[in-house]
C-alpha positions in Angstrom: 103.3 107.8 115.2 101.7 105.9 112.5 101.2 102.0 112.9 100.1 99.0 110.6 99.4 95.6 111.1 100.2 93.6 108.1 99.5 90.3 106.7 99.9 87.4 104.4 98.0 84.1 103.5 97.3 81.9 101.1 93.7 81.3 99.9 91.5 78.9 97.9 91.3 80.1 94.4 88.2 78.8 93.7 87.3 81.0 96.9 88.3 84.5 95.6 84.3 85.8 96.0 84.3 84.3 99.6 87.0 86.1 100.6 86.3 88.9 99.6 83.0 88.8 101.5 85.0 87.8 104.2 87.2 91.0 104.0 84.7 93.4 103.6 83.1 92.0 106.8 86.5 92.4 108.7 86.8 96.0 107.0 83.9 96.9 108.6 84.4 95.5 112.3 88.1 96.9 112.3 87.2 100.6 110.6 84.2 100.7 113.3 87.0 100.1 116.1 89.0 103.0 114.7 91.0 101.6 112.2 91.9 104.3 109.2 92.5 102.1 106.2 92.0 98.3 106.0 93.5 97.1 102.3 93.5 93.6 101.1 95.3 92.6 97.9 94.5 89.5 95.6 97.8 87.9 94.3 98.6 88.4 90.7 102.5 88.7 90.4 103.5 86.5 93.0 106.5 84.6 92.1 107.0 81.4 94.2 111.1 82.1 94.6 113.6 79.2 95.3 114.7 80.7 99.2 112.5 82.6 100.0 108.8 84.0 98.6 105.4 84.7 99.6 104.3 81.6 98.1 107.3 79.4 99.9 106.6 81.5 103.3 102.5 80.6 103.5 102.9 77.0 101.7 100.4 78.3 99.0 99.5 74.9 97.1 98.9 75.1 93.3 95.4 76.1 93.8 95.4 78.7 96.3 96.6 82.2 96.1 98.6 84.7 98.1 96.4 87.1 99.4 98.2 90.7 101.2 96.8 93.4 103.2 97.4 95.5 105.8 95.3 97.7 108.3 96.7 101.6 109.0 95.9 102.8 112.7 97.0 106.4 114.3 99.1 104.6 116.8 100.3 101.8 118.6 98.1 102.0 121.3 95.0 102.7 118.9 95.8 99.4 117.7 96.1 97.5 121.1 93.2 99.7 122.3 91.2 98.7 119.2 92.2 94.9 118.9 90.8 94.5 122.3 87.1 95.1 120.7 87.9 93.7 117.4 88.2 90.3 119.5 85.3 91.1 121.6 82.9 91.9 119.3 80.1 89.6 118.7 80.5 89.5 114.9 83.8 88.4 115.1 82.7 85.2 116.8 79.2 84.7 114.1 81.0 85.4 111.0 82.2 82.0 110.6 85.8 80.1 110.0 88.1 82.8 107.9 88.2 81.1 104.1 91.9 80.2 104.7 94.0 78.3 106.9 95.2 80.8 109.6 97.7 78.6 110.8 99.9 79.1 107.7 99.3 83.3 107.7 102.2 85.3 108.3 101.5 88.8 110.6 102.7 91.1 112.4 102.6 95.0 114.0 104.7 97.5 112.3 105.8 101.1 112.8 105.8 103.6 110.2 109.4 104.7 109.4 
């Protein structure tokens, strides 16, 4: 069966280009490792909400934006399999510090229904 990692963050605005580099470097790495898909979305109708919201859930300040994606993987174990190198692979380490703050991003393994 089918599996995806998703995510959610907030992001510098002013850092939209940077990020974007920064995701097509993390495409690469993850679709190397066996990954089938790697998205990532810019926010652009992302109401903050009163309960609950992707703005509220990542603390996005007025000058950051949400930022969603998700990776697709055959299976489960793909993914395990795959994360394994992902972490090991040396340009996971170079690439730098992620142009957000991964403390506030939200993610998590999900089955395909």
């Amino acid at each position: 069966m089918s599996y995806v990692d998703g995510f959610v963050t907030a992001v510098p605005t002013a850092d939209k280009e940077t990020y974007r580099a920064f995701c097509r470097r993390m495409s690469s790495v993850f679709k190397e490792h066996g990954a089938l898909e790697v998205v990532d979305c810019w926010g652009d109708d992302v109401p903050p909400g009163k309960l609950t919201s992707f703005p509220l859930a990542v603390q996005c300040a007025e000058n950051e934006t949400v930022a969603f994606g998700w990776i697709s993987w055959s299976s489960r174990a793909a993914r395990d399999e795959a994360w394994k190198k992902v972490m090991a692979d040396p340009r996971m380490q170079s690439g730098g510090s992620p142009p957000f703050d991964g403390k506030r991003m939200i993610y998590g393994g999900f089955e395909r229904l």
